[in-house]
C-alpha positions as CSV (number, residue, x, y, z in Angstrom):
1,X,109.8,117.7,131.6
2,X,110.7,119.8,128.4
3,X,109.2,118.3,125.7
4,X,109.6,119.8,121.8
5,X,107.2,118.8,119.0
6,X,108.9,118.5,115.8
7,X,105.8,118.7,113.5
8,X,102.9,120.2,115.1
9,X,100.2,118.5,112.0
10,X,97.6,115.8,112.2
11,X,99.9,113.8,114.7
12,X,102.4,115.7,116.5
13,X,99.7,118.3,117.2
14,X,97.0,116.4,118.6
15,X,99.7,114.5,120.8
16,X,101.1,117.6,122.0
17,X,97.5,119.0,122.7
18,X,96.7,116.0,124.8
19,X,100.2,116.5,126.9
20,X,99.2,120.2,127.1
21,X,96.0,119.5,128.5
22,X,96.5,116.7,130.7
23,X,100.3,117.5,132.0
24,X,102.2,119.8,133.6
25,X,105.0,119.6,130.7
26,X,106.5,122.7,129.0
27,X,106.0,121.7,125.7
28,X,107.4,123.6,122.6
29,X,105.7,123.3,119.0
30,X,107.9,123.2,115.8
31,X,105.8,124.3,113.1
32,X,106.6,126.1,109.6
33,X,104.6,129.0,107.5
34,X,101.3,129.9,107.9
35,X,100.5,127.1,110.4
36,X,102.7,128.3,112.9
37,X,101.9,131.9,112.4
38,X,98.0,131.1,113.6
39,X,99.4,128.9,116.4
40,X,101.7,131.8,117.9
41,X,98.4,133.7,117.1
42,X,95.5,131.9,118.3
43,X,96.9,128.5,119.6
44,X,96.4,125.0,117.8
45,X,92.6,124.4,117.2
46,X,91.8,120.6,117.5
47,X,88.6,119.1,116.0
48,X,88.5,115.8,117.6
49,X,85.4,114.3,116.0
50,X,82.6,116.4,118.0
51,X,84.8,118.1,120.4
52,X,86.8,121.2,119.7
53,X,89.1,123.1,122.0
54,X,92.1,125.2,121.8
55,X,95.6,124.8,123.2
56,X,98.5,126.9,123.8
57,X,102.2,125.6,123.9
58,X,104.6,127.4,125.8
59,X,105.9,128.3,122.6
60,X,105.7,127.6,118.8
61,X,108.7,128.2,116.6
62,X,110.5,127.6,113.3
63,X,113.9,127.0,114.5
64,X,114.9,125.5,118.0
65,X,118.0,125.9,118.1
66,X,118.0,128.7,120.7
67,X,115.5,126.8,122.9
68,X,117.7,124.6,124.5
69,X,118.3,120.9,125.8
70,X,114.8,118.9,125.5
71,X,113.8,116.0,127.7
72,X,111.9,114.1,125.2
73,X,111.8,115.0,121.0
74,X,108.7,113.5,119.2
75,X,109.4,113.9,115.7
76,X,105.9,113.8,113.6
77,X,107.3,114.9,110.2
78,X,106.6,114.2,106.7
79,X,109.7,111.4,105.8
80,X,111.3,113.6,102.9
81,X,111.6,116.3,105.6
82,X,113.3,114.3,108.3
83,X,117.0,114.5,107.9
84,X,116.5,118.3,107.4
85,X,114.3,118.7,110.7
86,X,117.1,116.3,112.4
87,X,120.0,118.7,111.1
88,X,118.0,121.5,112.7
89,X,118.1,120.0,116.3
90,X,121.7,119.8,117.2
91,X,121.7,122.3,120.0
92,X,118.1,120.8,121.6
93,X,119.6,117.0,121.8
94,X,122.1,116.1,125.0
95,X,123.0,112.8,126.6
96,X,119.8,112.3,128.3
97,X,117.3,113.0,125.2
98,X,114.8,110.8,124.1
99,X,114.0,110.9,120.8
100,X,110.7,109.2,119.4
101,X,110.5,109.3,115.5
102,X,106.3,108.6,114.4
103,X,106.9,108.3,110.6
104,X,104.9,106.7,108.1
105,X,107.2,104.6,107.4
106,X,110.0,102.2,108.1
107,X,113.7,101.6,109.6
108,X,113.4,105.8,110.3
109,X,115.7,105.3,113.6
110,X,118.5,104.5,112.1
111,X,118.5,107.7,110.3
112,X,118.2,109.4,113.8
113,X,121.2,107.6,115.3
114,X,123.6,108.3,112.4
115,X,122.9,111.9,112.7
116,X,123.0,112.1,116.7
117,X,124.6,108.0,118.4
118,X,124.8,109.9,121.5
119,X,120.7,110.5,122.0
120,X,118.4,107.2,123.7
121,X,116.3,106.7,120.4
122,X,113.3,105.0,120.5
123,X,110.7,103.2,117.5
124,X,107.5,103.9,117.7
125,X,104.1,103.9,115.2
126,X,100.8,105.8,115.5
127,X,97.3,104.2,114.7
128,X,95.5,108.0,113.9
129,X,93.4,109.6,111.3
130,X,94.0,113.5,111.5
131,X,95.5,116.2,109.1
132,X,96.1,120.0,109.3
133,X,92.2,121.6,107.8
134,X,93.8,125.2,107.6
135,X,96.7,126.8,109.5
136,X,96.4,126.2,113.5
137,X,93.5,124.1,112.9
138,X,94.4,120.1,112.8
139,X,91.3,117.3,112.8
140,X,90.9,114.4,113.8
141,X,88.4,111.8,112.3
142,X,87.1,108.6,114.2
143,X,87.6,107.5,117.6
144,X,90.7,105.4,116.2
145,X,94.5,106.1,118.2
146,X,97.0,104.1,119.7
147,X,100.3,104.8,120.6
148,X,103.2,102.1,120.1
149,X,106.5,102.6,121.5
150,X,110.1,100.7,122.3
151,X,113.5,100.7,123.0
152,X,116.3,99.5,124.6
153,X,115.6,100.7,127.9
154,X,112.1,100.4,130.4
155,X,111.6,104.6,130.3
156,X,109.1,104.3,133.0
157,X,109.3,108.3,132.9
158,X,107.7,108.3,129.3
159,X,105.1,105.8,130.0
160,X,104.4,107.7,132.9
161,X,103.8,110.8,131.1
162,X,101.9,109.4,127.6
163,X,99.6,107.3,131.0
164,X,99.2,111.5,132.3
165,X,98.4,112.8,128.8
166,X,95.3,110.1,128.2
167,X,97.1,108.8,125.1
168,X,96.3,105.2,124.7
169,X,99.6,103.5,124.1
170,X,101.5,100.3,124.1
171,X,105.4,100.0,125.1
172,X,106.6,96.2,123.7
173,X,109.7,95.0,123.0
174,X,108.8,93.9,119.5
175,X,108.2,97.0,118.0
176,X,109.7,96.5,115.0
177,X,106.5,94.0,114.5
178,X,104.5,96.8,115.5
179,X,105.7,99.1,113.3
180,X,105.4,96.5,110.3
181,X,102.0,95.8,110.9
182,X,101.1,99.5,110.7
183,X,102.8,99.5,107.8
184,X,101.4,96.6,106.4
185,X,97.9,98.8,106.5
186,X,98.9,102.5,105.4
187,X,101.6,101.2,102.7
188,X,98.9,99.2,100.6
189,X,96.0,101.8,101.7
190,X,98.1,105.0,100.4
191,X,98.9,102.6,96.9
192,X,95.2,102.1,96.1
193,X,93.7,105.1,97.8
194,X,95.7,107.3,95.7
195,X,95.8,104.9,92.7
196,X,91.4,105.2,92.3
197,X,91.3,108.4,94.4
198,X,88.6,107.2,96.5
199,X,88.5,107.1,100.4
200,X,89.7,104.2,102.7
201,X,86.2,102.7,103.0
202,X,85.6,102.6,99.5
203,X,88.8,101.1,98.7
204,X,87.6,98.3,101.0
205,X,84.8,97.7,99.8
206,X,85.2,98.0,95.9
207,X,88.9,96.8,95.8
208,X,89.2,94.4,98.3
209,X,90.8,91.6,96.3
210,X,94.0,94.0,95.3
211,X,94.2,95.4,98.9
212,X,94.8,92.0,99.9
213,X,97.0,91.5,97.3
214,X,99.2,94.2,98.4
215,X,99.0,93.1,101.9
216,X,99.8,89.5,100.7
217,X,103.2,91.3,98.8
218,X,104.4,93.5,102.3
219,X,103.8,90.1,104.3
220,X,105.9,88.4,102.4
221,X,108.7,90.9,102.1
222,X,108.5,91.4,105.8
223,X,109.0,87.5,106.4
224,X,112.0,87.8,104.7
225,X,113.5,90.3,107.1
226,X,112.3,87.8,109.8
227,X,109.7,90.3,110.9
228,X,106.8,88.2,112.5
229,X,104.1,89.1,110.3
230,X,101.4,86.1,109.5
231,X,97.8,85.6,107.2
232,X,96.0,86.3,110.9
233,X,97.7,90.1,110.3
234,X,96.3,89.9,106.8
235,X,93.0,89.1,108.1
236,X,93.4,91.6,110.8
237,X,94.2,94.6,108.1
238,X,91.4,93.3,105.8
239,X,89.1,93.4,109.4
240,X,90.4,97.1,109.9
241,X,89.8,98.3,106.6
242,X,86.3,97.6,106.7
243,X,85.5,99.5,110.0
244,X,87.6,102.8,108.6
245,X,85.3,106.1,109.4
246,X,83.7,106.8,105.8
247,X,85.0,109.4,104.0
248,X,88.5,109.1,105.4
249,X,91.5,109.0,103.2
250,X,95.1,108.5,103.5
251,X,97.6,111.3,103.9
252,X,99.4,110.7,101.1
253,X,96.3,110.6,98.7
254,X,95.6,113.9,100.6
255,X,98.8,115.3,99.6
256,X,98.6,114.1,95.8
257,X,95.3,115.4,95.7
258,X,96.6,119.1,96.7
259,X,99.4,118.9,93.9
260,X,102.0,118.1,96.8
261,X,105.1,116.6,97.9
262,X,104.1,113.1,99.1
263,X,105.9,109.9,101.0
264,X,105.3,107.9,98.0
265,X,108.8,106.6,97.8
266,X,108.6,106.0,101.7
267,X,105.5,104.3,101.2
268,X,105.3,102.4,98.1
269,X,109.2,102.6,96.7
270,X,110.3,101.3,100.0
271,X,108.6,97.9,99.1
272,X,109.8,97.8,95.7
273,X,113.7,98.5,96.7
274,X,113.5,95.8,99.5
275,X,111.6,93.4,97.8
276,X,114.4,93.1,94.6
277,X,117.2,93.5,96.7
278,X,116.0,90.1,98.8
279,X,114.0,88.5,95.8
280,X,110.4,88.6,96.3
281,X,108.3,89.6,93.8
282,X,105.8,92.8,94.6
283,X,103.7,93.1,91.1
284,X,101.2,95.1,91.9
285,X,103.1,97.3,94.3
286,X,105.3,98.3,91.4
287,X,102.4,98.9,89.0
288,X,100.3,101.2,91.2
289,X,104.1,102.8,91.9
290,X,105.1,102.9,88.2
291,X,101.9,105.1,87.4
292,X,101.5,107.4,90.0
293,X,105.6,107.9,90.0
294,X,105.2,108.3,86.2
């Protein structure tokens, strides 16, 4: 199986590392800049809590469009870089690709099938902590990952292959639920983590009245677009904040931090621009939005 990484960071790295390691897959790295200059160079370091080992793809490059038809696409890019990276896969994507978007975000398959309706798209989330620490080098904090994943179709071959890699993961048939729930978590996480700058755990435990506010705002919103989501999710978030690895913080409070781009419209702007469009109020949301977009 040929399989490309679109996005060789925090996610799309340390997948690709575990399908490197554990399969016989010729997988193909998509990075940019200085990251994928140490990966051609060295290989992608991973720090996986006390663990460290190196992995070499068959190849890592800034543009695929020489490297031909792919088997399987996972796309683990920043949301304000994904039409761009899509645009830039024309000549990897035939009849039989499968395309698997991890975004922080929502609704991102419906960008993929306007740009290529002949691909077999799929939704999927990812429950990780990890970031790029320096080119080729990507860590990963706490023992935390799980793979969800959906479609249309069974794609035995895929579970078959993430079952190979090691990588804990989940195929359902209601993953757009899935993929709220997440949401539900790193939407209102990245709002307040980036709001006091302080870490996940912190957040939890010194603002745990708003965070549950937010999650109460991104419920309800969600239950208007008759997606499943209930108070035991609340409660499940609120459980799950308070067992995050100390320390840890969000990726786009990392990127705010750094003076970056960030997913803050994916994230937070997302909730507002639903939320008025079907009438439910999201007061806080806007707020924290309102000042850090300010």
């Amino acid at each position: 199986m040929r399989i490309l990484i679109a996005g060789a960071g925090g996610v799309g790295g340390y997948i690709g590392s575990q399908l490197i390691l554990h399969t016989d897959a010729e997988v193909v790295f998509l990075a940019r800049k200085e990251h994928l200059k140490a990966i051609q160079k060295e290989g992608l370091k991973v720090i996986d809590n006390k663990e460290e080992f190196i992995v070499k793809p068959a190849k890592a490059v800034e543009n695929a469009q020489s490297e031909g038809i792919f088997d399987l696409i996972i796309i683990g890019v920043k949301s304000y870089d994904l039409e761009n990276v899509l645009k830039g896969l024309s000549s990897n994507i035939g009849k039989e690709t499968v395309i698997l978007p991890l975004l922080n975000g929502i609704e991102y398959d419906k960008t993929v099938k306007k740009l290529y309706p002949q691909a077999n798209i799929l939704k999927g989330c990812v429950y990780i902590i990890s970031n790029i620490k320096s080119p080729g080098v990507i860590v990963k904090k706490g023992k935390v990952f799980k793979l969800c994943w959906g479609g249309s179709k069974e794609f035995k071959n895929i579970a078959n292959l993430f079952n190979r890699a090691k990588l804990r993961h989940k195929q359902t048939e209601d993953i757009d639920y899935e993929i709220w729930k997440k949401f539900l978590f790193i939407s209102a996480m990245a709002a307040l983590t980036s709001y006091y700058k302080k870490s996940m755990d912190v957040i939890a435990k010194e603002h745990s009245n708003e965070l549950k506010e937010l999650f109460n705002e991104i419920t309800a919103l969600a239950q208007k677009l008759s997606i499943p989501l209930t108070q035991d999710d609340v409660n499940s978030a609120l459980a799950q904040a308070s067992k995050v690895t100390e320390g840890a913080k969000t990726s786009m409070q990392l990127d705010l931090e750094k003076g970056k781009k960030s997913e803050i419209d994916s994230l937070l702007g997302s909730v507002i621009n639903l939320s008025k469009k079907y009438g439910i109020k999201t007061p806080l949301m806007e707020k924290i939005y309102n000042e850090l977009a300010g």
